[in-house]
C-alpha positions in Angstrom: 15.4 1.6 -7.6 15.2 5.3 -7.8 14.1 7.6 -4.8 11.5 8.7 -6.9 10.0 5.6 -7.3 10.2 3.9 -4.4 8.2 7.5 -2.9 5.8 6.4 -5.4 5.2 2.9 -4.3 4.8 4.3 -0.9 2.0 6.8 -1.1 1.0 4.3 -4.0 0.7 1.5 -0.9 -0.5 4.4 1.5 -3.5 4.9 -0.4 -4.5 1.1 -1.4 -4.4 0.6 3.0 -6.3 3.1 3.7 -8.6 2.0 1.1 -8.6 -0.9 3.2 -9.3 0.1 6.1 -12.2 3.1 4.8 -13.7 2.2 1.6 -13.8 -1.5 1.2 -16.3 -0.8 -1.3 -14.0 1.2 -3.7 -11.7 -1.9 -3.2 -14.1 -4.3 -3.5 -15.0 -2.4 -7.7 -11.2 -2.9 -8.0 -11.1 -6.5 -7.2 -13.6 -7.1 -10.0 -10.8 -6.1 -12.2 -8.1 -8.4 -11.1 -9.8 -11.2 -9.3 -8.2 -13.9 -11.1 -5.1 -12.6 -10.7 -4.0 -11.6 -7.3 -7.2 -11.8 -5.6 -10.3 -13.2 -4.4 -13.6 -12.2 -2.0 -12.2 -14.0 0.9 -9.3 -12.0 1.0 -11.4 -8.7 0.6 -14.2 -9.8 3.0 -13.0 -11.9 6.0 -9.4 -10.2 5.7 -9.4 -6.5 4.8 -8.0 -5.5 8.0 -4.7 -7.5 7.8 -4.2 -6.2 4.1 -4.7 -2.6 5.0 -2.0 -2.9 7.9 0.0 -4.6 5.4 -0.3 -2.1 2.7 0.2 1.0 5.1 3.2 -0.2 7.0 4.7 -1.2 3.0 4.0 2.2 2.3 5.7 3.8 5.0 9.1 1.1 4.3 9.0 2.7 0.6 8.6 6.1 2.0 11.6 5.9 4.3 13.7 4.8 1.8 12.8 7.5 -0.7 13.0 9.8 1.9 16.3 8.5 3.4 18.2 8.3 0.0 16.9 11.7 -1.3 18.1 13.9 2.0 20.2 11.3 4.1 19.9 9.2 7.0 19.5 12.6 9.8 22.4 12.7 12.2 21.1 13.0 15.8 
């Protein structure tokens, strides 16, 4: 996987947890999309603050590994 994209999934992943966590609403328009797919208003309702957390702290993995193999792990 490219640096590229893997800086993509992050702020990708960034931006769906803080959706999350802010603007459940905006999620909850999305979910009408893929409802059947991935998932459901249990998830959205009773667990939106578990998914956020997970989707921020899966953004910041696939920043950090952009990041790292674009400039290097920093030598301290």
């Amino acid at each position: 996987m490219t640096p590229g994209i893997k800086i993509a999934f992050g702020i990708f992943f960034f931006f769906l947890g803080l959706g999350y966590l802010f603007r459940p609403a905006l999620i909850e328009r999305m979910n009408a999309f893929i409802r059947e797919t991935l998932l459901n208003d249990a998830y959205i309702s009773l667990e939106r603050y578990k998914w956020g957390v997970f989707f921020l702290l899966l953004s910041f993995l696939f920043l950090y590994m952009g990041i790292t193999s674009i400039y290097g792990i920093p030598e301290w």
